[in-house]
C-alpha positions as MATLAB code, in Angstrom:
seq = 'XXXXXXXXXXXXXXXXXXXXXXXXXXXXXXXXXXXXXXXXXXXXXXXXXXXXXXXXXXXXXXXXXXXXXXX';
ca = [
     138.394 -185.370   18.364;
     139.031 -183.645   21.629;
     142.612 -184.224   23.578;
     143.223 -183.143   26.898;
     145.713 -181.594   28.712;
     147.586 -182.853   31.590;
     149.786 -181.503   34.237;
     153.065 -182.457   33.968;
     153.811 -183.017   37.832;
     152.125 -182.223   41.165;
     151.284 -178.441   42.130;
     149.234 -175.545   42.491;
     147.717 -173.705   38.951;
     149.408 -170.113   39.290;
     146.842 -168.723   36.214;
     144.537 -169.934   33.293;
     146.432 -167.888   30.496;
     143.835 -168.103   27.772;
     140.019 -167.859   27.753;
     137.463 -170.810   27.483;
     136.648 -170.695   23.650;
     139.996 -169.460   23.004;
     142.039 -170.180   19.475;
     145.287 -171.635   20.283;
     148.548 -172.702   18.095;
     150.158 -175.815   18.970;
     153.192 -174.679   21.681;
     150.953 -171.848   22.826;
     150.906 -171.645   27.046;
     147.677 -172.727   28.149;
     148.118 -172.440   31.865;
     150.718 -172.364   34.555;
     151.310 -174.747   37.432;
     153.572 -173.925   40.056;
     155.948 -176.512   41.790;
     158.915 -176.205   44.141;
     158.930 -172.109   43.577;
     159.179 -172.843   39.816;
     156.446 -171.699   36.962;
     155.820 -174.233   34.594;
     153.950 -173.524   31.331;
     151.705 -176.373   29.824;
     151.467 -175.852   26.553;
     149.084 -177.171   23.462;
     150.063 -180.486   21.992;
     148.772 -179.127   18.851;
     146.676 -176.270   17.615;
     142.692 -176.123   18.154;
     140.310 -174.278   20.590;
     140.027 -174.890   24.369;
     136.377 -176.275   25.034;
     136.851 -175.959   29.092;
     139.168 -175.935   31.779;
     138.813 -178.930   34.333;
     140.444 -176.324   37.385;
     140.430 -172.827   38.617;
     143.253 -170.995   39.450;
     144.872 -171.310   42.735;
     143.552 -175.230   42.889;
     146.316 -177.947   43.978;
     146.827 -180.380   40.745;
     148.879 -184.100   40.944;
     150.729 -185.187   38.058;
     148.828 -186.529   35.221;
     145.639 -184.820   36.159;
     143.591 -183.708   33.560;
     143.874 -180.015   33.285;
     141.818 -178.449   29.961;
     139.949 -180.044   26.769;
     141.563 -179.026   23.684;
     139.240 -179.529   20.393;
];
């Protein structure tokens, strides 16, 4: 069952730190969004591979967007 990853509040993704396809643990950073000058990482819920990312780099994200499918 896939799960997907959402942004934790409003602003801009800073960098996709893994690969489509990639393996990742449960805690592992997944991607970083930037808000008010501050990096946040967004992590994996749980471990599992990342089917596809749902935004690009540098795109402006809201808060509860959908950000990456985890499987």
């Amino acid at each position: 069952m896939a799960a997907i990853l959402k942004s934790p509040l409003a602003g801009r993704i800073v960098t996709l730190c893994v690969e489509p396809q990639s393996t990742v643990a449960a805690g592992d950073a997944v991607l970083i969004v930037e808000s008010m000058k501050m990096e946040i990482p967004v992590e994996a819920e749980r471990g599992g591979k990342i089917v596809k990312f749902l935004v690009e780099a540098g795109e402006e994200v809201t808060e509860g967007q959908p950000l990456a499918e985890l499987q």
